[in-house]
N, C-alpha and C positions, 0 to 999 in steps of 0.2 A: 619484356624489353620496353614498351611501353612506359612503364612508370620511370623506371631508368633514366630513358628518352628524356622524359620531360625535368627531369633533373638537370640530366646534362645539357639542355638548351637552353633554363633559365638560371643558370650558375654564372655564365659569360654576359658582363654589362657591355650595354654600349658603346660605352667608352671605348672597351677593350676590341671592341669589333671595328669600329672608326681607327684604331691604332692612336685614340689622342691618352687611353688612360696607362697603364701599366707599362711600360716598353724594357725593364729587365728581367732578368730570372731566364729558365730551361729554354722557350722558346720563344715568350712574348708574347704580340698580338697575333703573329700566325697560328701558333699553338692553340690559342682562344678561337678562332675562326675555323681552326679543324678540329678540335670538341663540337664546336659547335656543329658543322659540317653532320657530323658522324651522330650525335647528338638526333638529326630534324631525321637523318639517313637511318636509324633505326626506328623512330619513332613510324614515318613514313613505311618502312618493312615490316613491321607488326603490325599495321594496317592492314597491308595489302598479304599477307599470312592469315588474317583475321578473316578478310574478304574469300580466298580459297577453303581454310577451313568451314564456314556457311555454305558456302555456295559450292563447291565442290563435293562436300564430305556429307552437308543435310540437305542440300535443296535438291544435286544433280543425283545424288547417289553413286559416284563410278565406283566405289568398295564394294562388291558383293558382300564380302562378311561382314562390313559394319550396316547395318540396319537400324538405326534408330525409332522408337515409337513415335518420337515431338523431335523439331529442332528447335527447343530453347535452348538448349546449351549452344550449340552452332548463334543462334541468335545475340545472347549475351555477349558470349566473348568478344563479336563483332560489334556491340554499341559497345561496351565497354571501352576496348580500343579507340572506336571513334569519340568517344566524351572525352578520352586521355587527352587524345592527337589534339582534337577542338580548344579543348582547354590549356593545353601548354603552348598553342602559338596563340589564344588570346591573352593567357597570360602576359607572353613574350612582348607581345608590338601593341596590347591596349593599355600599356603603363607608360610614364614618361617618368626618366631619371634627372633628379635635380641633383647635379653635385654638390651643390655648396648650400646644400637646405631647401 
């Protein structure tokens, strides 16, 4: 969901989020502000999934049957995640859009 996430957050310009750029079609600028919305809201929960799976599943152990020998994988998927997250809202807000060039 992650990768997703950040799709769907940086698909929606500016413009469209100020309601100055696109204003017809299915929904318009609302429409764009709830991708978006749902967009940072997924991104955000695969985070916090990531955070329970490590820390829950390799660090606390509450599964008796699952035992693992190392928690890299608990570890990865958790950076992984957070590089996502990091990276699709510097993406988002360290760019500046020029419309007209």
């Amino acid at each position: 969901f992650s990768t997703i996430s950040m799709f769907m957050v940086n698909t929606v310009s500016n413009g469209l989020l100020r309601g100055e750029g696109f204003t017809e079609g299915c929904l318009g600028s609302v429409g764009a502000r709830v991708w978006f919305f749902i967009g940072f809201m997924m991104g955000f929960v695969s985070f916090i999934g990531s955070c329970y799976i490590l820390f829950g599943e390799y660090v606390h152990g509450s599964n008796p049957a699952f035992s693992p020998s190392t928690t890299y994988p608990g570890v990865a998927f958790f950076l992984q995640n957070l590089f996502i997250l990091i990276s699709s809202i510097v993406y988002r807000f360290g760019r500046t859009e020029d419309m007209w060039g």
